[in-house]
Each structure stands twice: as structure tokens, then as C-alpha cells.
VOBA-1610 file (N, C-alpha, C; in pm, whole numbers, padded with zeros to 5 digits, always signed):
BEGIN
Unk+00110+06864-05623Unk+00250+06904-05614Unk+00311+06901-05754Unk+00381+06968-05756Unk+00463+07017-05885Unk+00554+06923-05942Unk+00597+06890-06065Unk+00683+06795-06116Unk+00857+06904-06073Unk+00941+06835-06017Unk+01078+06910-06010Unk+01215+06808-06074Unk+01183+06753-06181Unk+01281+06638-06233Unk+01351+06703-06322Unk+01454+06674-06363Unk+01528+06700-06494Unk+01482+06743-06607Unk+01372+06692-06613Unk+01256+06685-06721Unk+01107+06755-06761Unk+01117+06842-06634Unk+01035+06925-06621Unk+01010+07024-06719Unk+00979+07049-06806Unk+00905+07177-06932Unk+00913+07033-07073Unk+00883+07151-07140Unk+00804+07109-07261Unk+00801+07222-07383Unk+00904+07178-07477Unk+00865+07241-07605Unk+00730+07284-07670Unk+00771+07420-07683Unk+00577+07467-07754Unk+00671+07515-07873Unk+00537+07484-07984Unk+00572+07622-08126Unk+00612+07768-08124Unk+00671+07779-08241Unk+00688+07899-08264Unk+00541+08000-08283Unk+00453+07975-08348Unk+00343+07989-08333Unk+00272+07988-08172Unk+00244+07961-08075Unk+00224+07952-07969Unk+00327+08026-07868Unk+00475+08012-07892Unk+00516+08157-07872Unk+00497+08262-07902Unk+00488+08318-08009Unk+00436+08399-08088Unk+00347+08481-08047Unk+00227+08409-08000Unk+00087+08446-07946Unk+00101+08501-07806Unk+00163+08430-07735Unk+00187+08414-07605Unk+00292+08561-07593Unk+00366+08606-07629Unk+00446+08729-07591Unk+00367+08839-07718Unk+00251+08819-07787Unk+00204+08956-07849Unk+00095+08955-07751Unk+00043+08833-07658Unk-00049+08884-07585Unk-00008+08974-07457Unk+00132+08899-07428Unk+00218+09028-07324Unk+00207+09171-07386Unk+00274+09150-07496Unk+00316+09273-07518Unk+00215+09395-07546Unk+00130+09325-07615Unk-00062+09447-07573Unk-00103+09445-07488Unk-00074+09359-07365Unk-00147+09404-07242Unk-00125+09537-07197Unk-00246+09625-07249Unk-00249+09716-07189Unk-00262+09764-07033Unk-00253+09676-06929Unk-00302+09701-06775Unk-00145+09644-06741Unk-00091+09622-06839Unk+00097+09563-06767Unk+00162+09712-06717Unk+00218+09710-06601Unk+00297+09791-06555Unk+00421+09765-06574Unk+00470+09704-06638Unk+00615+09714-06659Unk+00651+09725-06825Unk+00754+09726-06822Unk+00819+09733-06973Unk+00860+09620-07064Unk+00916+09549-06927Unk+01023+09420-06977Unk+00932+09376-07069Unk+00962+09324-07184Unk+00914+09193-07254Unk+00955+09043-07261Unk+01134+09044-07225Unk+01229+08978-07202Unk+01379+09012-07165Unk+01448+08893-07095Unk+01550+08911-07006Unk+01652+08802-07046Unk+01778+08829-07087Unk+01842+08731-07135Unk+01972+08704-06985Unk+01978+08537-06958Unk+02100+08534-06862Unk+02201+08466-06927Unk+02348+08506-06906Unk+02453+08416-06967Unk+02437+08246-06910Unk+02500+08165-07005Unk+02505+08054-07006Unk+02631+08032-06883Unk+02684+08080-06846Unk+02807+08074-06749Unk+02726+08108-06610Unk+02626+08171-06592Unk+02548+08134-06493Unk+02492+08013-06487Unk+02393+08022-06586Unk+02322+07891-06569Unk+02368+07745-06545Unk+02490+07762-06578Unk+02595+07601-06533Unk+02635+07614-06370Unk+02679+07731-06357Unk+02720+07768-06233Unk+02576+07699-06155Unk+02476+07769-06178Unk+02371+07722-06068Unk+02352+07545-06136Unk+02340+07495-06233Unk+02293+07368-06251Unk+02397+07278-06219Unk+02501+07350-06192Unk+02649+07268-06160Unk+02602+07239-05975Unk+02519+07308-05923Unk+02504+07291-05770Unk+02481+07124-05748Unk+02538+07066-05638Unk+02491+06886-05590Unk+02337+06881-05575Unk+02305+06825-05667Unk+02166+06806-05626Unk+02044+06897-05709Unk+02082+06959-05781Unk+02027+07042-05871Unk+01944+06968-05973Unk+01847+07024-06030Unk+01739+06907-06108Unk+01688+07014-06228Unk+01718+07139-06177Unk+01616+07273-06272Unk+01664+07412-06171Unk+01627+07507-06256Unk+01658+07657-06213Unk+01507+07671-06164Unk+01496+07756-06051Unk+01364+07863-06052Unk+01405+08032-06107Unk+01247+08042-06158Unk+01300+08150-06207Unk+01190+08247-06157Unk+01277+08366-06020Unk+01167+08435-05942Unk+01170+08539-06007Unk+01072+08620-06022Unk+01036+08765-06038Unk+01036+08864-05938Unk+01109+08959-05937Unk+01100+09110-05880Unk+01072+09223-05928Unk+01044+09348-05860Unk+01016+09461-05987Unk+01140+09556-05932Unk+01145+09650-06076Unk+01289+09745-06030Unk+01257+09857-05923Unk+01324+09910-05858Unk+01264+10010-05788Unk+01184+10140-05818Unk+01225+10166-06005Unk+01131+10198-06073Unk+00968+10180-06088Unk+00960+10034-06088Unk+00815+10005-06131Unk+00816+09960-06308Unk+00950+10023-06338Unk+00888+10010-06500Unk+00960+09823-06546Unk+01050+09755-06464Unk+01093+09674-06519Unk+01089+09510-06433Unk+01058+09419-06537Unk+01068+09305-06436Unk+01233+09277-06381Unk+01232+09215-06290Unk+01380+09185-06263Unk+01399+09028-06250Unk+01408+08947-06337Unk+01449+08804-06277Unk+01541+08742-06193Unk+01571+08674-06092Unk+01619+08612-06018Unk+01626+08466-06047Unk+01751+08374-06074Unk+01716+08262-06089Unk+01792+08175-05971Unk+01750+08052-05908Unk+01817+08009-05809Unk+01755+07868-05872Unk+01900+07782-05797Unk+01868+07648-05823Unk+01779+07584-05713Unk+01769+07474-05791Unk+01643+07365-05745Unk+01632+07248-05733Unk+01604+07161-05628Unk+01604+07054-05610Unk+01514+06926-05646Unk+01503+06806-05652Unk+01388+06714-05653Unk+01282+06800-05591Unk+01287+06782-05471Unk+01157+06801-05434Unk+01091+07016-05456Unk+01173+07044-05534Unk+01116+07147-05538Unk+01162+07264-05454Unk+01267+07247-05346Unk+01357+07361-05299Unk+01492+07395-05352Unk+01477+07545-05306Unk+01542+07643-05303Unk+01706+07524-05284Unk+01841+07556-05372Unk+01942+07529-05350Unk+02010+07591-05297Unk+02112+07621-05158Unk+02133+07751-05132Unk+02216+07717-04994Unk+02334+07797-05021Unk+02418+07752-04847Unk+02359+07850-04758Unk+02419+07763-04633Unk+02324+07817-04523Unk+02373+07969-04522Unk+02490+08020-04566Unk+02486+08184-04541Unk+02426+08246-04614Unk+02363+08192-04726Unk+02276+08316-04794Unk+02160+08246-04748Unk+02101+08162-04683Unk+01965+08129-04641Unk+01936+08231-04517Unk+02006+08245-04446Unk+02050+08305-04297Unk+02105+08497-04323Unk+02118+08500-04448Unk+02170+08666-04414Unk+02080+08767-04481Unk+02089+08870-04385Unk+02010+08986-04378Unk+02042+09119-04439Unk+02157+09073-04477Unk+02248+09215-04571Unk+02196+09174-04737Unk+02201+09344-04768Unk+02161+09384-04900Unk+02261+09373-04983Unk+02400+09401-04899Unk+02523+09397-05006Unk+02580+09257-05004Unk+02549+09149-04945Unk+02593+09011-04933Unk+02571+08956-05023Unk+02628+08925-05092Unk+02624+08810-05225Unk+02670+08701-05242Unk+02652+08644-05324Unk+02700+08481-05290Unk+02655+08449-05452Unk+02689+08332-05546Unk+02651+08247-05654Unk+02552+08174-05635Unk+02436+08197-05541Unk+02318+08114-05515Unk+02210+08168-05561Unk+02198+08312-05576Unk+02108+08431-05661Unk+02144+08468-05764Unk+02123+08500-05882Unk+02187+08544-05979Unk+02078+08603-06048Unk+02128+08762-06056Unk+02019+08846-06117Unk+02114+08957-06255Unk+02105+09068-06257Unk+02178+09155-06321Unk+02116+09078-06492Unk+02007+09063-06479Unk+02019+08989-06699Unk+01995+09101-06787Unk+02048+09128-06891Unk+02036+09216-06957Unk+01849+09185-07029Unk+01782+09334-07007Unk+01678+09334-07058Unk+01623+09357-07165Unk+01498+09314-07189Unk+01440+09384-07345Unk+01323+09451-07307Unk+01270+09578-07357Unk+01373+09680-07382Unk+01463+09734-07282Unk+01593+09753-07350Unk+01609+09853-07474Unk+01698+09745-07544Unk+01749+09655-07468Unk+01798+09512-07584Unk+01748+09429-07602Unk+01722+09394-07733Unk+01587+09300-07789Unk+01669+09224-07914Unk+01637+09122-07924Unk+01628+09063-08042Unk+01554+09074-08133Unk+01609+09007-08259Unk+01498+09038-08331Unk+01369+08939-08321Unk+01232+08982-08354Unk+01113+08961-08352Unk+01144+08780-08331Unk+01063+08725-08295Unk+01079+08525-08318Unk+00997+08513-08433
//
């Protein structure tokens, strides 16, 4: 079972980043584009502000394109669940929204930073 504490990740190098997104980025058999996805900090409080919150998950979707990843981030508990009131656990609508999903992050490409 998975660690879900406060404390969960771990600083790597710049070097080891580095490597790690030029090996994305030549994968030639990748179907998508994204390289990276930036979310405002006014989300991320919003979800870490939830009772009981320990860490974000951070799910992946693809666009209806095919060409782009789409991130989803939802909060997270000790033991590793989903944070989430019961109406967005329970609803079946596409247009229902709620502050328990939070997607829309601006992507790279076509907005990128510069190189790390």
C-alpha cells in the first residue's frame, strides 16, 4: 500500500529532471503532445484547504482529440481516498461541477516555459 501522508514525494535534481522529460519528449510511440500542464495555486489551496486532506491526486485523461493529456487533480486523504462530497460522488451529469475536480490547466504546448 501506498504512503498518503503529508510527506509523501521527494525532491529529485535538476539533472534527473532533465532526463526524465527529454525521455518524454523523444518518445517517439507517445500519442499525445502535452509535455506539461501548469494549475493555479488558488486551486491547489482550494483542494488542500479540504478537512482531511493530506496530498492532491493527480488523474490523467485524454482530450477528445487524442493529441493532449488532460490532468485532473482531486484531493486526498490518509488512507489514500478520493476527497469529495457526496454530490459529485453520486452525479451522472457532464455539466455538474463542483470544486472537488479541477481540470481546465493551461498546457505545454503551445505554453511552455522556458527549457529547466
Amino acid at each position: 500500500m501506498g504512503k498518503f501522508d503529508k510527506n509523501t514525494g521527494a525532491p529529485i535534481s535538476k539533472a534527473n529532471a532533465d532526463k526524465k522529460a527529454k525521455k518524454w519528449k523523444d518518445n517517439k510511440n507517445k500519442k499525445v503532445e502535452t509535455n506539461a500542464c501548469f494549475i493555479g495555486r488558488d486551486w491547489l489551496e482550494e483542494l488542500l484547504s479540504k478537512p482531511g486532506c493530506t496530498g492532491i491526486w493527480v488523474n490523467f485523461g485524454e482530450s477528445e482529440d487524442g493529441k493532449s493529456v488532460e490532468p485532473f487533480f482531486i484531493a486526498g486523504d490518509v488512507d489514500g481516498n478520493y476527497i469529495m462530497s457526496t454530490e459529485t460522488k453520486t452525479s451522472t451529469s457532464e455539466v455538474a461541477i463542483s470544486n472537488d475536480i479541477i481540470n481546465d490547466s493551461t498546457e505545454c504546448p503551445p505554453d511552455c516555459p522556458q527549457p529547466l
